[in-house]
N, C-alpha and C positions, 0 to 999 in steps of 0.2 A: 876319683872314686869317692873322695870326701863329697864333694856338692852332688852328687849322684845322689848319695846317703841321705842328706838333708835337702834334696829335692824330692825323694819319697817321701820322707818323715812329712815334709810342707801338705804331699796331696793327702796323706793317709791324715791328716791331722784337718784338713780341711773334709775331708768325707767323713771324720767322725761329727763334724760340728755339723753338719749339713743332717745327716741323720739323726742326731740329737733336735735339730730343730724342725725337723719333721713329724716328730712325735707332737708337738705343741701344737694350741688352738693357729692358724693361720684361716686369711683369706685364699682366696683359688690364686689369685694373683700372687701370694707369696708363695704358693704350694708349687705353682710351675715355675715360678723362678727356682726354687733352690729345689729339684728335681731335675732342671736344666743342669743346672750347675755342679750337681751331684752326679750326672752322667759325663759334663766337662772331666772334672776332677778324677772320676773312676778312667776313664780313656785316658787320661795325662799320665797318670799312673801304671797303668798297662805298658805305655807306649814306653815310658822311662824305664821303668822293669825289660821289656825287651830288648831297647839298644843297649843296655846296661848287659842282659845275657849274652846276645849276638858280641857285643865287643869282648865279655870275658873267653870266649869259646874262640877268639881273634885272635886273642892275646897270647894266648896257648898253642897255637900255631907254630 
């Protein structure tokens, strides 16, 4: 449960800095890199968030 915890905290912390540096002057080449990565990150988090629900709803079984 703990690295669960601090495996969301990592993506949700990485999607703020991504969005924060979106806001900045970039070239198109930085803009699709960290727009890639920002959709990595948002899916990594989703995905952690689900097995994390699916296994508490297991657990309870």
């Amino acid at each position: 449960m703990d690295q669960t915890i601090a495996r969301l905290r990592a993506h949700k912390s990485n999607i703020e800095r991504y969005r924060r540096l979106l806001t900045t002057k970039l070239t198109e080449v930085e803009r699709i890199y960290l727009e890639t990565r920002l959709s990595e990150e948002q899916s990594a988090l989703e995905a952690v968030a689900m097995l994390e629900h699916a296994g508490l709803f297991s657990a309870r079984s």
